[in-house]
C-alpha positions as CSV (number, residue, x, y, z in Angstrom):
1,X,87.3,-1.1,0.2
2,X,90.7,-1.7,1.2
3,X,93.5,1.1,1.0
4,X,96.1,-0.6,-1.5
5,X,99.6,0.0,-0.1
6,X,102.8,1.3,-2.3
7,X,104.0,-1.8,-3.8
8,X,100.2,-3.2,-4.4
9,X,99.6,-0.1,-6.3
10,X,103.5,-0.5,-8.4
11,X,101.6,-4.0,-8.8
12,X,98.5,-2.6,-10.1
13,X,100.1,-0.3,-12.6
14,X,102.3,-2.8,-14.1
15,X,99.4,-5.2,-14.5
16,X,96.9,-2.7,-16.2
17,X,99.4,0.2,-17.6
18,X,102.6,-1.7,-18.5
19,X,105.7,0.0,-17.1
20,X,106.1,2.7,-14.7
21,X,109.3,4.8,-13.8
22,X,109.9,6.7,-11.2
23,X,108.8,10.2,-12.1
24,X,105.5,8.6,-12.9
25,X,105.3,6.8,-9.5
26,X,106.0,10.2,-7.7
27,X,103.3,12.1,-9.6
28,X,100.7,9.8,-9.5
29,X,101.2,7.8,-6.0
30,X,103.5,9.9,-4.3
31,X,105.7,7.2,-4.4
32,X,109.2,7.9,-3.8
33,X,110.6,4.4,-3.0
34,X,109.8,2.4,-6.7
35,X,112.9,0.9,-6.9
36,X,112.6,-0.9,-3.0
37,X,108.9,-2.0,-4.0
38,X,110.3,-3.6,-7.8
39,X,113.2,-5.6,-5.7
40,X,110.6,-6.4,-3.4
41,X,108.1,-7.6,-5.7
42,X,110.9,-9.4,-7.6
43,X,112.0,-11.3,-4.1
44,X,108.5,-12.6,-4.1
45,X,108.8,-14.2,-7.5
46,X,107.5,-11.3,-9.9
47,X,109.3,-11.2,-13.3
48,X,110.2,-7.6,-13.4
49,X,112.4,-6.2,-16.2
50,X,113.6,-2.6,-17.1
51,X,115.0,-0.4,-19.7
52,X,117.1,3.1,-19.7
53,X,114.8,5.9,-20.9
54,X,117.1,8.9,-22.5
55,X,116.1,12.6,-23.2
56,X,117.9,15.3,-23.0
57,X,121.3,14.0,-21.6
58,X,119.3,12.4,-18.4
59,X,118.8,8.3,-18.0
60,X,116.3,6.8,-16.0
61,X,114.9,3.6,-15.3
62,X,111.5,2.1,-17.0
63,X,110.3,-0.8,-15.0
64,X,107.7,-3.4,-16.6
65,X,106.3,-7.0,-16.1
66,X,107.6,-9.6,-18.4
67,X,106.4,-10.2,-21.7
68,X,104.5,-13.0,-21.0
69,X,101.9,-13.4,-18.1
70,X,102.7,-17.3,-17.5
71,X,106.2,-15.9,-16.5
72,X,104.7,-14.2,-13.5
73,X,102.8,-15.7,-10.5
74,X,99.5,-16.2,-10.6
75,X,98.5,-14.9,-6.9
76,X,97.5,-11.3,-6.8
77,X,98.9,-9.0,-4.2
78,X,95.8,-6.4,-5.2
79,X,92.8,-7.6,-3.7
80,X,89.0,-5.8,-3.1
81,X,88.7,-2.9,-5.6
């Protein structure tokens, strides 16, 4: 089985959870570069979208596919799991 890279698994998670931010992306994947891999992803033709989360007096950014799945292309980056 193939080793997904960063962005592939920022792929992944959008696909299967629905949005990930980037607290979430450091404590699951140890990913401390979201941001590069969504403007990378977008650059390839992905149809990324994000909201402000608030709590607390701190914003951050919630990143998620769009709504519908026709908007998106329909090659997959995440191959052989």
């Amino acid at each position: 089985m193939k080793k997904l890279t960063q962005k592939e698994e920022v792929l992944q998670h959008l696909k299967t959870v629905g949005e990930i931010s980037s607290l979430l992306a450091i404590r699951k994947y140890n990913n401390t570069r979201l941001a590069a891999h969504i403007h990378a992803l977008r650059k390839e033709g992905y149809k990324i979208s994000d909201r402000r989360g608030y709590n607390n007096g701190k914003n951050w950014k919630i990143y998620f596919l769009a709504k519908t799945e026709s908007d998106n292309l329909t090659s997959d980056l995440v191959r052989d799991f």
